[in-house]
N, C-alpha and C positions, 0 to 999 in steps of 0.2 A: 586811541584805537589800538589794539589788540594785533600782535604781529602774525602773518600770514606768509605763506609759500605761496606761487601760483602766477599767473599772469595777470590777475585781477587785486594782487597787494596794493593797497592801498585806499582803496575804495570800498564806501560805507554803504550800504545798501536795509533800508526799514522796509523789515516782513510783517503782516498782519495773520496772526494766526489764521490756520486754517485746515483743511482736508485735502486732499490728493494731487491737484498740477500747481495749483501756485505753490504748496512746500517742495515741491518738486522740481520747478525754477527757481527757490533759495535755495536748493540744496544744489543744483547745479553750479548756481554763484559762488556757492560758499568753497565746493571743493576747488574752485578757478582760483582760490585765493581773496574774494572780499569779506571783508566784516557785517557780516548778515546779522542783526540784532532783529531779533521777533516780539513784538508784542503781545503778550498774553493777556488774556483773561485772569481777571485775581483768582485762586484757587477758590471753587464755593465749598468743597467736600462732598462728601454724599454721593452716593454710586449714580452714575452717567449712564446714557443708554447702551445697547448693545454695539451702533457704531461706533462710537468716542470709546469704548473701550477699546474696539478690536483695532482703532487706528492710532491712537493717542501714542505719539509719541514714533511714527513711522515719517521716513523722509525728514526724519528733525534733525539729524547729527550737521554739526558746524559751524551753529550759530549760537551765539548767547539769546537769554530770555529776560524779560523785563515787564513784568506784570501791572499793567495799567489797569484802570480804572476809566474807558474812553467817554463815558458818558458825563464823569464828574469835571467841570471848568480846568481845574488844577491839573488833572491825567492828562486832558486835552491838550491843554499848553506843553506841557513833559511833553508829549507825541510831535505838537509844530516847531518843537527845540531839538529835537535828535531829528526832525525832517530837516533842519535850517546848514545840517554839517553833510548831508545823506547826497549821493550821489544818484541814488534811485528808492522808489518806493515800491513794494507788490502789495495788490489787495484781493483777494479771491471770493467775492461778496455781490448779490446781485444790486443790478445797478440804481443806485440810487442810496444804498445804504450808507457810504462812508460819507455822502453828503448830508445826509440829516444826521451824521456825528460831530459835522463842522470839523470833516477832514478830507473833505473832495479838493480834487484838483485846482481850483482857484482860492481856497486858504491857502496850502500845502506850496502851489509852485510860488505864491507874494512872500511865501518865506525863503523859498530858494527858487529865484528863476529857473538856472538850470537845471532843475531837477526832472528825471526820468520815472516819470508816473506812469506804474504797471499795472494793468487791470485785465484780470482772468475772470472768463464768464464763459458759464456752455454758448449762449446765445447770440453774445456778445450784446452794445452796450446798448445797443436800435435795433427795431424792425420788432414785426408786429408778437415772434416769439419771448422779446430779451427780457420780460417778469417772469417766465414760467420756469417750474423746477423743474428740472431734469438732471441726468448722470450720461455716462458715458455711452451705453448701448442707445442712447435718444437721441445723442448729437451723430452718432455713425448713420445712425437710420437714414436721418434729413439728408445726411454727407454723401449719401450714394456709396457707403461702405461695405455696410449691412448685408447688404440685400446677395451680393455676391462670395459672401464666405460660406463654405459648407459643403455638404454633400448634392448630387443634382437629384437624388428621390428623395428628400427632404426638404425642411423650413432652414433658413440662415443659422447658420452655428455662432452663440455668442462668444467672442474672443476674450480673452484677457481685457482689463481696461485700460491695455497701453495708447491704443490708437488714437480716442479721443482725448484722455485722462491725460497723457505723459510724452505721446508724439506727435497730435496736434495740438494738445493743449500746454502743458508745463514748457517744455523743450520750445516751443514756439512765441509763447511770452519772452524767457529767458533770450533767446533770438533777437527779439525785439528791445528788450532792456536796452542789450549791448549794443544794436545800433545804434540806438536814442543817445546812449551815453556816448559813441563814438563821433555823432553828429553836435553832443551838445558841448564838447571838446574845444570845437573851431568855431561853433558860433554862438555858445556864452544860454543859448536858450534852451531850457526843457518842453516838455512835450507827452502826451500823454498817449500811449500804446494801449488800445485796442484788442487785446486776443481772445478769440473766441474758440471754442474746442471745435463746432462744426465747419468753422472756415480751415481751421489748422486738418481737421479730417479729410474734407474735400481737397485741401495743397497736397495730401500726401498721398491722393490717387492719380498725380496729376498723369503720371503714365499712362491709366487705366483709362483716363477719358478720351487723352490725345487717341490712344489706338481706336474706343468706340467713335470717332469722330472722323476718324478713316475708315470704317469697317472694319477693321481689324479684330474689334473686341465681339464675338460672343453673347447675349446678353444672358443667359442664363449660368447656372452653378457647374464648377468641373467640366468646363468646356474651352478652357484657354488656356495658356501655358502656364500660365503662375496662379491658377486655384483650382489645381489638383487634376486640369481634365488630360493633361500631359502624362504619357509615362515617365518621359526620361526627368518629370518635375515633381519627386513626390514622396511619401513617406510608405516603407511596405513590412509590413510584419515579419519578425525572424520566426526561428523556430521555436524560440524561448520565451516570445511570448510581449518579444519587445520589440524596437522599431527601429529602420535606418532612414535617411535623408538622401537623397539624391538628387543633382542638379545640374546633369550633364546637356546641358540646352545646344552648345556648339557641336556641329559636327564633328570634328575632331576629340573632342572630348566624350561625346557621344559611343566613338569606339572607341576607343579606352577602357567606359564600361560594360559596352558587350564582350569584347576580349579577356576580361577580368573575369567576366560573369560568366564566362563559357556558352555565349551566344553567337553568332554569324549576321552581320549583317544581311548577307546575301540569301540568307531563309527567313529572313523578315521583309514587313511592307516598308514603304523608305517613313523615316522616321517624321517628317512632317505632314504626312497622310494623316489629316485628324481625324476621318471617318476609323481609320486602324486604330485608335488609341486605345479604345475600351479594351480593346482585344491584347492588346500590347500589354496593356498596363495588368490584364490577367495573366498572360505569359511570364511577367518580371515576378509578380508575386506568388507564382510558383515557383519560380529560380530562389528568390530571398529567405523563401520558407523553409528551406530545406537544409539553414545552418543559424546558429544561435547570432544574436547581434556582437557576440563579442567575436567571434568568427570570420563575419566580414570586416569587420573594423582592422583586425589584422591582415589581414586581403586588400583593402581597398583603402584603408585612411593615408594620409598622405600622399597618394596617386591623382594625377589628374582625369577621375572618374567624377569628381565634383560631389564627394560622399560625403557624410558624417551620423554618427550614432548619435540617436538620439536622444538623449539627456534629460535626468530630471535636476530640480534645484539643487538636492543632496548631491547629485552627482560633479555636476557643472565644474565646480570649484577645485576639484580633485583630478581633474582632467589636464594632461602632461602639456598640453598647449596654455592654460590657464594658469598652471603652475610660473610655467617658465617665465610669463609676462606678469605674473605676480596681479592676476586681473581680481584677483577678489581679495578683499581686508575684514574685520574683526573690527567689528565697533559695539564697545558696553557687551561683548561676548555674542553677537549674532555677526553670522559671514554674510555680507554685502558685497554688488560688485565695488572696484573700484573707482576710483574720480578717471574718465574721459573726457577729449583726447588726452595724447599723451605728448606732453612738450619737452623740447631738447633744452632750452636752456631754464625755464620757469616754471619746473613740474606741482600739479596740482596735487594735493594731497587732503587727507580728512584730520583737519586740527585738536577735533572735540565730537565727543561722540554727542547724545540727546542733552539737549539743558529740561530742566524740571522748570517749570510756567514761576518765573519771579526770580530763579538762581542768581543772576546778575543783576538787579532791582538796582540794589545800592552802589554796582563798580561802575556800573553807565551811568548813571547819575552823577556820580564822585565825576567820571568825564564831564560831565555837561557845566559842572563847576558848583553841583551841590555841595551842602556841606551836612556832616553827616547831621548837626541835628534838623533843619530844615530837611531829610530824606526823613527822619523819624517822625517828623511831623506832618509828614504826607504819607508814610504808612498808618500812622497813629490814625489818621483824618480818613482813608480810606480808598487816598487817591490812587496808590500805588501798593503792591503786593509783594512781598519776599518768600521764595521759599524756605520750608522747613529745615 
């Protein structure tokens, strides 16, 4: 096993290739410090479709690669031998598939009891949707996400595919690994983890429900404090064309930035008057309009007005706060953020940028206690793949 920084040194963790939250709970693991080794597909050549182009090779940095052959006896066996030393396994595959590889959970755990079997699914693993394909904007819909993003004269606005993809789905397996592994610690038994992106979407409104469940919530769009129907909770165009944030929800903080902004409370309606918002939130966006966003930012960043300019990718990383915590790194030449959180004494770091599908074929194997020409004879044979 391959040395690691992190709080998770020491532990081996098998990844099953794949697309967007399960490599995205190994790449979480990996910058914690575990030995993530991924299973690839043997290279076939020949140009891939337009997704596998535009992803291939995204959320990959930190783990070695090792290009199996899952379907041949030989690959299979190689896969239940690096599962029999592995701490945990991720599979991102609808359900049923890894079992008709003769690599589901009951081969996989008779080789390692305690092993922690990870299984991402939009659907999850039951219930009468868990065979249908879906992506991210399909699991928010069901999630009661959807429906509340956007403007209130308009259809839902679709987000980024963090919500389902990465913050109920990837980040929420990874979640679940680490319990599994922390439970399988004291009691010697594995266990197989469940995550689905629409259950991890629904956990992450759990706010939004509690409030509609007291009345509290609104059920329509820009009509509540945190989706846009608030003034003092919102994003308003400068003069230049660009945009600020603000999120002065506390009263106190509240005035701050009307004192900043050169407002008066006492010639406004009181600030949780939600009938007044529209109007409010017209009144601020004439105040913001009237200087470029690099203008207030000088004005107002680091005040307790609850502000900040709004950023694009390019920008983000260059930004004096980002700098100082050194939040973003260079991996294979593209700026990424950094490994989160941040530990005092076992800090997480990025070991290795992308592996190419086979680079480590024959150093994991050499671990596993092959010898190189028995490796040569199971590339020769087709079991196994190296890269170029």
């Amino acid at each position: 096993m391959t040395g690691h920084s992190g709080p998770l040194a020491g532990t081996r963790v098998v990844e099953f290739a794949g697309l967007g939250p399960a490599p995205f709970a190994a790449l979480l693991l990996a910058d914690l410090g575990a030995d993530v080794v991924t299973i690839d597909r043997i290279p076939a050549g020949g140009a891939g479709d337009g997704l596998a182009a535009m992803t291939t090779g995204a959320l990959g940095r930190g783990r070695r690669s090792i290009a199996v052959n899952t379907k041949d006896p030989a690959g299979r066996e190689l896969v239940l031998d690096l599962v029999a030393g592995a701490d945990a396994l991720i599979e991102g595959f609808r359900p049923g598939v890894m079992e008709r590889l003769g690599l589901g959970p009951e081969p996989c755990l008779a080789r390692r009891p305690s092993l922690v079997y990870g299984r991402m699914t939009g659907w999850g693993q039951e219930g009468p949707l868990a065979m249908a394909a879906g992506h991210d904007v399909n699991y928010i819909a069901v999630a009661g996400v959807l429906e509340h993003i956007g403007h209130a004269d308009g259809p839902p606005v679709v987000p980024l595919n963090v919500i389902g993809d990465f913050g109920g789905g990837g980040m929420l397996l990874a979640l679940g690994v680490l319990a599994a592994m922390l439970e399988a610690r004291s009691s010697g038994q594995g266990q197989v983890v469940d995550a689905a992106m629409v259950d991890g979407s629904a956990l992450l409104m759990t706010m939004m429900y509690e409030l509609a469940g007291r009345g509290q919530w609104n059920g329509g769009r820009q009509a509540n404090m945190n989706d846009g129907g608030a003034h003092f909770y919102g994003v308003y165009e400068t003069s230049d064309g660009k945009h600020v944030s603000i999120a002065a929800m506390e009263p106190k903080f509240y005035a701050v930035l009307l004192d900043l902004i050169g407002l008066s409370a006492a010639d406004l309606p009181d600030q949780w008057d939600t009938a007044a918002w529209p109007a409010l939130r017209e009144r601020l966006a004439a105040v913001f309009g009237t200087r470029t966003r690099q203008e207030w930012t000088d004005l107002l960043e680091g005040t307790d007005a609850c502000f900040a300019p709004v950023l694009s990718m390019s920008e983000a990383p260059s930004h004096p706060h980002a700098v100082a915590r050194d939040a973003f790194v260079t991996v294979d030449g593209t700026v990424q953020p950094a490994p989160a959180p941040r530990f005092s004494r076992t800090p997480a770091a990025v070991d290795r940028g992308t592996a190419r599908a086979g680079e480590h074929t024959s150093e994991v194997l050499t671990e596993l206690g092959l010898s190189a020409e028995r490796i040569a004879a199971l590339v020769a044979g087709g079991s196994v793949g190296q890269a170029d």
